[in-house]
C-alpha positions in Angstrom: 179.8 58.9 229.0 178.9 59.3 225.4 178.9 56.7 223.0 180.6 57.1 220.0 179.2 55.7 216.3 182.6 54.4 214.5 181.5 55.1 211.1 181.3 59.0 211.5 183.0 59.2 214.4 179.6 60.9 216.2 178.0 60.2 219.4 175.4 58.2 219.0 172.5 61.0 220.3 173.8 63.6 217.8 173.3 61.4 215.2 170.0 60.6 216.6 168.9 64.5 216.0 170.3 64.9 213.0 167.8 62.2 211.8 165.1 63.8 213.4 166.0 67.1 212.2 166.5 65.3 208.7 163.5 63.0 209.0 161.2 66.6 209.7 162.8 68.6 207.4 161.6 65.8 204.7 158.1 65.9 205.9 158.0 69.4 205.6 159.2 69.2 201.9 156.6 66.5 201.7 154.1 68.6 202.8 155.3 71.5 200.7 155.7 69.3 197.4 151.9 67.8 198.1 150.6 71.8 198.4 152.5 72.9 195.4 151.0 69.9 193.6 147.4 70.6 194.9 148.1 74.5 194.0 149.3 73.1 190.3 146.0 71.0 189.9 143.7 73.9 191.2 145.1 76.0 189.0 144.9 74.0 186.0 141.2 73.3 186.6 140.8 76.8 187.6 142.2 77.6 183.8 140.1 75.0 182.3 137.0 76.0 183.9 137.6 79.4 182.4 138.7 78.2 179.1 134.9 76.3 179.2 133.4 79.5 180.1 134.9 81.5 177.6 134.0 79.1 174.5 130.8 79.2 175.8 130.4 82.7 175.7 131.9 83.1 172.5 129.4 80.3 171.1 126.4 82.1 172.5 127.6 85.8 171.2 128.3 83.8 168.1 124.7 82.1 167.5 123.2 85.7 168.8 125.0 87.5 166.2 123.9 85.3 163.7 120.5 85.3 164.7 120.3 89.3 164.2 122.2 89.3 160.7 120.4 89.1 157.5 120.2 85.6 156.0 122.8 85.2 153.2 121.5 85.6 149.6 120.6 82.4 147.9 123.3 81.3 146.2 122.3 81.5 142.3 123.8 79.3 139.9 126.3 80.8 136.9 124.3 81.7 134.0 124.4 79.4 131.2 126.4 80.4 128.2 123.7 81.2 125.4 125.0 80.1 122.0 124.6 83.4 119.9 121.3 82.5 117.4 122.0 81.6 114.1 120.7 83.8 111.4 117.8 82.6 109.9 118.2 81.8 106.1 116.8 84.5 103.4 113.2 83.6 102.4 113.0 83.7 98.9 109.9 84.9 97.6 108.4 85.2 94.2 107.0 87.9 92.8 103.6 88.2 92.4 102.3 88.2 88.8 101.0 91.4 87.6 97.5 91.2 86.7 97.0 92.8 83.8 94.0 94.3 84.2 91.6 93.6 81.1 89.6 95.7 79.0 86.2 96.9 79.9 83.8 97.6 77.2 82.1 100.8 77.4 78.2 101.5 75.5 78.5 101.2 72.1 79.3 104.6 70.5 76.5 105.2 67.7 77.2 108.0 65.1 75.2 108.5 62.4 76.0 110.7 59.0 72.9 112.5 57.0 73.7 112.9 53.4 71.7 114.8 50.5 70.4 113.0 48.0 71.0 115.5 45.7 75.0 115.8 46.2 75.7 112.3 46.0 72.9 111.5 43.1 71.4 112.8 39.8 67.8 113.4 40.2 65.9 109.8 40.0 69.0 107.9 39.3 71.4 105.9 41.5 74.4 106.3 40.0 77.2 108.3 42.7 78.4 111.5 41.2 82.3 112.3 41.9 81.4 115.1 44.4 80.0 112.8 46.5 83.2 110.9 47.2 84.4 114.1 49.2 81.1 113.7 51.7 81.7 109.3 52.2 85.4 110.1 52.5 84.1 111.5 56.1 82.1 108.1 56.9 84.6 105.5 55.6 87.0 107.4 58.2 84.4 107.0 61.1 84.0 103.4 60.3 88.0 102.9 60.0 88.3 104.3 63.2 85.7 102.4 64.9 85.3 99.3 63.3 81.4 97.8 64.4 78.2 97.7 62.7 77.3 99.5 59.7 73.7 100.0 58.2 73.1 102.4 55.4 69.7 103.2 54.7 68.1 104.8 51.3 65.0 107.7 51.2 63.1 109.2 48.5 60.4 112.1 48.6 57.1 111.6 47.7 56.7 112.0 44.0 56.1 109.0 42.6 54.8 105.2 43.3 55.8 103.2 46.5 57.2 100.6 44.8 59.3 103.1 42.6 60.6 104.8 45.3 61.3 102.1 47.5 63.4 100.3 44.7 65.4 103.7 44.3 65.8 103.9 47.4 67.4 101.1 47.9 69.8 101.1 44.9 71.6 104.5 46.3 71.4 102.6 49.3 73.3 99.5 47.5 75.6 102.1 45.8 77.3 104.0 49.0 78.1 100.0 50.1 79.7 99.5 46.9 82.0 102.2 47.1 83.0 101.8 50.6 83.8 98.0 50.0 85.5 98.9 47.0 87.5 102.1 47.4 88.0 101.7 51.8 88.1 98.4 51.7 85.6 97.8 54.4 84.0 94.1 54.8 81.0 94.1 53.0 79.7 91.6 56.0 79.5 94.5 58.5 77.5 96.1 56.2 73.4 96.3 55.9 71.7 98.0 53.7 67.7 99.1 53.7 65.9 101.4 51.4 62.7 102.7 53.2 61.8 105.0 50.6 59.6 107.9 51.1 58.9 106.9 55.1 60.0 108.9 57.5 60.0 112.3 56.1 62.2 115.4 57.7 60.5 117.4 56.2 56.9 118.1 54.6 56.8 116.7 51.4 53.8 119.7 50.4 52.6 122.7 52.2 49.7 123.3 54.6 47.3 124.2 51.3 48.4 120.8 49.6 50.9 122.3 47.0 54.2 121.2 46.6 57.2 121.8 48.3 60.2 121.7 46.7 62.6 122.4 49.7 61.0 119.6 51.7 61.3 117.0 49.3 64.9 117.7 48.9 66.0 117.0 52.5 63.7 113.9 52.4 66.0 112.6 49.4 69.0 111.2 51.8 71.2 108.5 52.5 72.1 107.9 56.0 75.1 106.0 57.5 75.1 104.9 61.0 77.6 103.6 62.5 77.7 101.6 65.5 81.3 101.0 67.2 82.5 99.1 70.6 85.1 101.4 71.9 87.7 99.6 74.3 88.9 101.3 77.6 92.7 101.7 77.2 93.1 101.5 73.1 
């Protein structure tokens, strides 16, 4: 005879395989929940294995990549503003002084005028005629222009003593003086005066047979005038 549970109204052995069948079936979901939790963990250290092994690869391509690229340039710094230069102030110079070059004096210019006796003088006297003022016009202009040294010096021929002729001499000498000092004005200290008498002939005072020559002893009465002048370069 069966036996009968109250509660649910089942027999008692029913009940009993129902609990077995209910007791297995929750060991096989055991069993099932424990594989799907071992198949979870496997494949979550499956992916992390692989997420490892991919970093790493991509870290080594990485540092090989570098290692076959050109270095980077050196970083330069910006150039430094440059302040724009300042112009430098004008210099001011001062002119140079002109040297004004000076004067150089050149060899003394020497001119010297021959007069005749005869045109300025009466014969044996010492007094100037007025046709001679034409002839000392010409040396009072030489001396004007060039103002220097002036020496005048008297001659006679032979005829006559040396005394004689040395005192005419020098009186026609004296005379020309006076006449440039007093008509031209001319300083009477820049003037000498010598009379040398019958010395130094131009002429022959006789002819080879020892008679007298009147031609000769005219030229040898003269006065000369030489004048002696400085002239300056640039005047």
């Amino acid at each position: 005879m069966r036996q009968i549970n109250e509660k649910t109204r089942m027999c008692i052995p029913c009940m009993q395989r129902m609990e077995k069948m209910k007791g297995g079936r929750r060991v096989h979901q055991d069993q099932i929940s424990k594989a799907g939790k071992t198949r979870v963990v496997l494949a979550w250290c499956v992916a992390g294995l692989v997420g490892i092994g991919i970093a790493a690869f991509a870290s080594i391509y990485a540092m090989q990549k570098r290692k076959h690229q050109a270095p980077p340039p050196p970083s330069t710094p910006p150039p430094a503003a440059v302040e724009p230069e300042k112009p430098a102030p004008p210099r001011v110079v001062a002119p140079r002084p002109v040297a004004t070059p000076r004067p150089r004096p050149v060899a003394p210019q020497v001119v010297t005028f021959s007069l005749q006796g005869d045109a300025l003088f009466e014969f044996g006297k010492s007094t100037l005629q007025h046709s001679a003022e034409s002839s000392l016009a010409k040396v009072a202009d030489a001396i004007a222009q060039h103002p220097a040294k002036v020496v005048i010096h008297g001659y006679t021929d032979s005829i006559g003593t040396l005394q004689a002729n040395t005192t005419l001499s020098t009186q026609r000498a004296e005379s020309v003086k006076a006449w440039l000092v007093e008509t031209r004005k001319i300083s009477p200290d820049a003037i000498t005066v010598e009379g040398l008498g019958p010395k130094d002939p131009v002429a022959p005072n006789t002819n080879a047979d020892g008679s007298d020559n009147p031609e000769g002893r005219a030229k040898n009465r003269r006065v000369t005038v030489t004048v002696t002048g400085t002239q300056i370069e640039g005047q």
